[in-house]
Structure formats: C-alpha cells, structure tokens
C-alpha positions as CSV (number, residue, x, y, z in Angstrom):
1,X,-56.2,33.7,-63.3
2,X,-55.2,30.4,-64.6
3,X,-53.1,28.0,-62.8
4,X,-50.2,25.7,-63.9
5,X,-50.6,22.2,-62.9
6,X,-47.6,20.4,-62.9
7,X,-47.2,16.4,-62.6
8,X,-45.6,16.9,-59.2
9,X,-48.9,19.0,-58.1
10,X,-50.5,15.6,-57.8
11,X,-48.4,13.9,-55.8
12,X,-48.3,16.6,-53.5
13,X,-52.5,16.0,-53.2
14,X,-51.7,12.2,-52.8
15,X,-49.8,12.9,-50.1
16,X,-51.9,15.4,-48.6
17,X,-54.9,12.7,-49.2
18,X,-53.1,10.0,-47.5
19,X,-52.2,11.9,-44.4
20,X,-55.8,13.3,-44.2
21,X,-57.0,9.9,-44.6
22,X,-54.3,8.3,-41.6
23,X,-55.2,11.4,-39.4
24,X,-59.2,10.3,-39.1
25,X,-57.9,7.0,-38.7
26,X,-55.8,8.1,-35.5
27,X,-58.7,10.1,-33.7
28,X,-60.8,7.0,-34.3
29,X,-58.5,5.0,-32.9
30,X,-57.2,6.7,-30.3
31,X,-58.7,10.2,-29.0
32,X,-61.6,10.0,-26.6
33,X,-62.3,8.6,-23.3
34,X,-61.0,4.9,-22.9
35,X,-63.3,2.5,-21.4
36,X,-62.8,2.0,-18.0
37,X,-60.7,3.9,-15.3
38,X,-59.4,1.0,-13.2
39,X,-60.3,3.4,-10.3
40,X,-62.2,1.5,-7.2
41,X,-63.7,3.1,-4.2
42,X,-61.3,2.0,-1.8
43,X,-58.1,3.8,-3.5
44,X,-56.1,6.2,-1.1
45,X,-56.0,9.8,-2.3
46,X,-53.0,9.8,-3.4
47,X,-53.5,6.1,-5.7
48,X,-56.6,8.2,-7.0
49,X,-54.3,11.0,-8.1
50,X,-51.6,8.5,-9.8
51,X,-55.1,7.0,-11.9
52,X,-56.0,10.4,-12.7
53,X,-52.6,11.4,-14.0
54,X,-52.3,8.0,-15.8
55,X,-55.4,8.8,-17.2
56,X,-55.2,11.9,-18.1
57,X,-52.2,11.0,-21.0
58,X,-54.8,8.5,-22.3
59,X,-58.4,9.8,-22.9
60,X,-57.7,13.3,-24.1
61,X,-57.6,15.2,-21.1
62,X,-55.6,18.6,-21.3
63,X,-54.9,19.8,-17.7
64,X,-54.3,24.1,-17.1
65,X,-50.9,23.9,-16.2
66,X,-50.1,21.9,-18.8
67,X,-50.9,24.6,-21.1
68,X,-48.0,26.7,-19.8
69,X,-45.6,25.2,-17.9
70,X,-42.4,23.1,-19.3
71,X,-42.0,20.0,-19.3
72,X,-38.1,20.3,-17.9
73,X,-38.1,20.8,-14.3
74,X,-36.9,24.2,-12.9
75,X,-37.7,25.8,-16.0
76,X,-39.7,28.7,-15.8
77,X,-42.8,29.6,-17.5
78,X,-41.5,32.5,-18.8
79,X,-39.2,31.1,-20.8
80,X,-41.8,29.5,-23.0
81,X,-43.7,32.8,-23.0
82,X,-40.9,34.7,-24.2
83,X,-40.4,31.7,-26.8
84,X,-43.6,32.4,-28.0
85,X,-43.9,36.0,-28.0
86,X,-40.6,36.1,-29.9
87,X,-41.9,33.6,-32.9
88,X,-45.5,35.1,-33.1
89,X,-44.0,38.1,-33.6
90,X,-41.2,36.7,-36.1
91,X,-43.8,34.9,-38.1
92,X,-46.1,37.9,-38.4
93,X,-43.0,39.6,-39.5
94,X,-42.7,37.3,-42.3
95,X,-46.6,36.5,-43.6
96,X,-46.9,40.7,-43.5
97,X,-43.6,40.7,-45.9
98,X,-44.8,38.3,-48.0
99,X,-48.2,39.7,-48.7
100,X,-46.6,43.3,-48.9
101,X,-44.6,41.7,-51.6
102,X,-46.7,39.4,-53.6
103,X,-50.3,40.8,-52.7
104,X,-53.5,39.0,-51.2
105,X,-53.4,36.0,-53.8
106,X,-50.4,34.2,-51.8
107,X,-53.2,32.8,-50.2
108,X,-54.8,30.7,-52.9
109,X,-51.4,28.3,-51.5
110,X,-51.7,25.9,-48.8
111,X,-48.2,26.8,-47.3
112,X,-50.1,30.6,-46.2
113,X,-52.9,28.8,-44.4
114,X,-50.7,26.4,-42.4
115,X,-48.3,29.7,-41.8
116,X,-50.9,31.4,-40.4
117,X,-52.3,28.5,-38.2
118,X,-48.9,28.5,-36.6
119,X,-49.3,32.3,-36.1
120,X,-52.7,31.7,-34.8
121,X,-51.3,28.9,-32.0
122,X,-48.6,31.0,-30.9
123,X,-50.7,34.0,-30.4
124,X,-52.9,31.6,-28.4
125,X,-50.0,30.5,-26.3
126,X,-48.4,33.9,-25.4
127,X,-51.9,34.7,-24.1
128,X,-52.3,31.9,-22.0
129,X,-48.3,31.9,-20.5
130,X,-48.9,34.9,-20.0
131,X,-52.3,34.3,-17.4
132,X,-50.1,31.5,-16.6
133,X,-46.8,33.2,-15.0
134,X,-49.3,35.8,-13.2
135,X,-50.6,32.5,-11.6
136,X,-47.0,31.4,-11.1
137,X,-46.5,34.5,-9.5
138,X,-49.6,34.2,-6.9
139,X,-48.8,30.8,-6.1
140,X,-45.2,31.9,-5.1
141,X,-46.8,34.9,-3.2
142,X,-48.9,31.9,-1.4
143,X,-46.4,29.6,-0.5
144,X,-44.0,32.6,1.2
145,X,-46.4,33.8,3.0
146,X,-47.6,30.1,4.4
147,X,-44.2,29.6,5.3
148,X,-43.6,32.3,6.8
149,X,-46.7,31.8,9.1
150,X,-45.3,28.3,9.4
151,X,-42.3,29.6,10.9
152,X,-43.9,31.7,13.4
153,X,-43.3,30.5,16.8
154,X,-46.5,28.3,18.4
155,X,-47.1,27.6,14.9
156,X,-47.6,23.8,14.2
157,X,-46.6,23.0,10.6
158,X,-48.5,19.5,10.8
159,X,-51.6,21.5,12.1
160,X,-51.5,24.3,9.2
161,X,-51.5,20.9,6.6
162,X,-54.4,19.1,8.0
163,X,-56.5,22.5,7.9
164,X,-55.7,23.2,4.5
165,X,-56.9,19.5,4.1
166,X,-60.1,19.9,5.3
167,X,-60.9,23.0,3.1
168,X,-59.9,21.3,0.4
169,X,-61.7,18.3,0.7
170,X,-64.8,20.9,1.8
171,X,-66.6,17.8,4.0
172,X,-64.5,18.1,7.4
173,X,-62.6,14.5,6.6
174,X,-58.9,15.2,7.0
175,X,-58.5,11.1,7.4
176,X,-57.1,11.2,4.1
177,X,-55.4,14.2,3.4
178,X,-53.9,15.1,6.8
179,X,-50.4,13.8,5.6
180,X,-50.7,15.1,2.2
181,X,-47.4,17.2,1.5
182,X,-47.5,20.8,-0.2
183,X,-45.9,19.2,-3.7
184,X,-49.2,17.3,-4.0
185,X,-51.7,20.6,-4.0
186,X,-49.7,21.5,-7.3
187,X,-51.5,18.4,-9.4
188,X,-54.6,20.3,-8.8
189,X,-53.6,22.4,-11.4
190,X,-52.9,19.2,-13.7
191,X,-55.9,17.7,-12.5
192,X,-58.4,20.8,-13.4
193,X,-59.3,20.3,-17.3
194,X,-58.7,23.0,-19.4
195,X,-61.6,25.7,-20.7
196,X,-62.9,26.1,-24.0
197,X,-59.5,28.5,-25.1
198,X,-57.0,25.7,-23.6
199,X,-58.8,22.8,-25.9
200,X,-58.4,24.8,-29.0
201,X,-54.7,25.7,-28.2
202,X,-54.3,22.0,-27.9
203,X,-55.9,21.3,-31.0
204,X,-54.2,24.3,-32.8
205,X,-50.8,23.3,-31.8
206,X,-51.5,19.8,-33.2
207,X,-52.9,20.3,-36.0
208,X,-50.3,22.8,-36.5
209,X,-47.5,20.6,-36.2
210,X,-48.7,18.0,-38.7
211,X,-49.6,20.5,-41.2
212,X,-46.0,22.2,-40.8
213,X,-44.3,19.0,-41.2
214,X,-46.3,17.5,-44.3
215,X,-45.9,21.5,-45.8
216,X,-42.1,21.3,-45.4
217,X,-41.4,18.2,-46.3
218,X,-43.6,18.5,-49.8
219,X,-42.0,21.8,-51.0
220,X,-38.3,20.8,-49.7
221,X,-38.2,17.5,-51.4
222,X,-40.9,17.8,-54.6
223,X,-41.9,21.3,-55.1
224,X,-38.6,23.5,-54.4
225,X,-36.7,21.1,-57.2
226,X,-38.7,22.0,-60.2
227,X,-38.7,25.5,-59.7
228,X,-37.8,26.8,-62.9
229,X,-40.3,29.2,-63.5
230,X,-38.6,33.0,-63.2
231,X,-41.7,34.8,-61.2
232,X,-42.0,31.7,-58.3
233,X,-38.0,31.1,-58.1
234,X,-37.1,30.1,-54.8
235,X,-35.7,33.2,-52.4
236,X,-34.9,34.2,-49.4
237,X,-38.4,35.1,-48.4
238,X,-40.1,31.2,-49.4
239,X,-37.6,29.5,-48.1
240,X,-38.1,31.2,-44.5
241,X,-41.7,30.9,-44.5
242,X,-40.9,27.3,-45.5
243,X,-38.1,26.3,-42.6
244,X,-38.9,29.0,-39.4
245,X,-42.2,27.6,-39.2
246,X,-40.7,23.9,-38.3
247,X,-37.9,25.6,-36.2
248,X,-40.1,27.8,-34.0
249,X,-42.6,24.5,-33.4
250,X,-39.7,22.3,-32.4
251,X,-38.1,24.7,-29.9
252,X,-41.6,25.5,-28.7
253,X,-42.2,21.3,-28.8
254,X,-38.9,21.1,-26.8
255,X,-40.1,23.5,-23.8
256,X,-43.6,22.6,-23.8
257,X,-46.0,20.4,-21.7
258,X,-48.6,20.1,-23.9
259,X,-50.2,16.4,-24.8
260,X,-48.5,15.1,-27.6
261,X,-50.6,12.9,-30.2
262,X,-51.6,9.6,-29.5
C-alpha cells in the first residue's frame, strides 16, 4: 500500500526532528546525578532530610510516594486512582473503536503509538495507586492504633517517640531522633527511591506527555487543515483520539506528584 506524501508531511518530520534533537540535549544537560550534595557530616537529621529532599528534585530521584500521592494537600490517593482508572479505561474505549473501524493498519501512524503509550502509563498508574492507597490504608491503621496506645493511661507519648527512634535508626542512638515528630517518618516514604516499575512509570508519563503535546499540536494546526481527502476526513472518532489524550494527561498532571522534567 502506497502512501501520499504531502508537503505538510515534512514539516511535521522537521518538527518531530527538532524536538527529538532538543530532548537529548535536555537529558544531557540536565538528568543524572549532579555533582556534589552539599551534605557534611555534622548536619542534624532533620538538615540531612531537607538536602535529601532538595536533592531529590535535582538528580533524577523518583521517591514511592511520589508515585501516587497528590501533590494538593488533603487530597486523597484515591482520587488520582480513580482518575486513572476512569481514562485507561476511556482511552481503551477509544484505540478498540478505532481499530474495530479502520483495521490493524491505523498503526503505520504515529498518533496510535503515542495513544497507546498514554494507555500504557495510565494502566501503570492505576496499578501502582492502587498498592498505594492499600499502603495509605495500613499507615492509617498504624497511626490509630499508636495513638490509641498513646492515650492509654501510664503511657508516656515522649517515651513511645524516642523508641520508635531507636528502631529506626537500628544502632541504639536516639540523640538525634528523640524529638523527631510523627510528620517526619512520612518522608521515609519520599526518601525511599522507587523500584524498577516506579522508574518506568516516570519515564512513561514523560515521555508521554511530550509526545501527546508535539502529536496534538502537529495534527491541530498542520495536518487537520488539509484534510480534503474523503476516506481520512476529520470525525468524531480522530478528533477524540487527538484532544482526550492531552485532557486526561493535564487533569492527571494537575493531581499528580510525579517529577516534572528538568
């Protein structure tokens, strides 16, 4: 099957070029671990765990709650797993439809491959909010029943902190941590680096979202306007595929905690 090259087919591979080109220049520029921490051995624990969180925006790092909790405060984590159920399914909806109605060749296109990517990210995230709000759930289960051992008579809160402390630290020191408060043992969570599935959710949903907006962008403003030809008119179908995509990323960008691109 032959196909039609237009004149506007080649400014849409300039531009894909270019962007290819400006993305290698970003991860050389900026992705990696930056030389030094500025971390001495005399920092308190908690000036350690500022560093570490400074850090951890600048050399890559993806922490395990990061992967599922919001980034608005009070918001719970199952609103962005019901976010991402919800457009999984929806887009799943939409790629079945289209190769129902067109047949397996819709995927010589590049628009396909970067629909399905999305697909592929939020199927990754619904999996991982999901093990993240049973976590949610345990943690809650944890911190009633400390306090309610806290609030036991002859209970002494002060003591219960400075033995979690030690088993934390696992060396018997509780110099450091003794007056740590129960809002700093949730950065362990943003602290702990992510496994092999949370790294390629954070390299699915970036790549994602720059393939979604150079994909838009080219058939919205250069492709969609020459459309003459009667068997690729523009319908209701394409333009979905070509505007739910964008939508369901920016709500999902919007609730999100993940690290954004350098």
């Amino acid at each position: 099957m032959a196909l039609d090259i237009e004149w506007y087919d080649f400014v849409c591979f300039g531009i894909v070029g270019v962007a290819f080109i400006g993305a290698l220049w970003i991860l050389y520029r900026h992705e990696g671990i930056s030389g030094g921490s500025g971390i001495s051995a005399g920092d308190s624990f908690e000036g350690l765990l500022r560093s570490r969180r400074k850090l951890a925006r600048t050399d890559g790092h993806v922490g395990t709650d990061c992967l599922w909790t919001s980034c608005w405060k009070g918001v719970h984590p199952g609103c962005l797993l019901v976010t991402r159920f919800v457009s999984f399914l929806a887009m799943v909806g939409f790629l079945y439809w289209d190769v129902m109605d067109s047949g397996a060749s819709v995927f010589i296109y590049y628009t396909e491959w970067t629909f399905a990517l999305v697909i592929v990210y939020f199927g990754l995230g619904t999996i991982v909010s999901a093990h993240g709000c049973w976590l949610h759930t345990i943690r809650k289960s944890s911190s009633a029943e400390n306090k309610a051992i806290d609030d036991l008579p002859g209970i002494d809160p002060e003591e219960s902190v400075s033995v979690t402390s030690n088993d934390y630290n696992g060396d018997g020191d509780a110099g450091i941590n003794g007056n740590k408060s129960t809002e700093d043992y949730g950065e362990e969570g943003f602290l702990g680096r992510a496994g092999f599935w949370g790294y390629l959710m954070q390299i699915t949903y970036q790549t994602s979202a720059g393939a979604v907006v150079l994909t838009d962008i080219m058939f919205w403003c250069i492709i969609a306007p020459f459309l003459s030809i009667a068997h690729v008119r523009l319908n209701w179908l394409m333009g979905c595929m070509h505007t739910l995509n964008a939508v369901f990323l920016l709500i999902d960008t919007g609730l999100n905690n993940l690290v954004s691109i350098p």
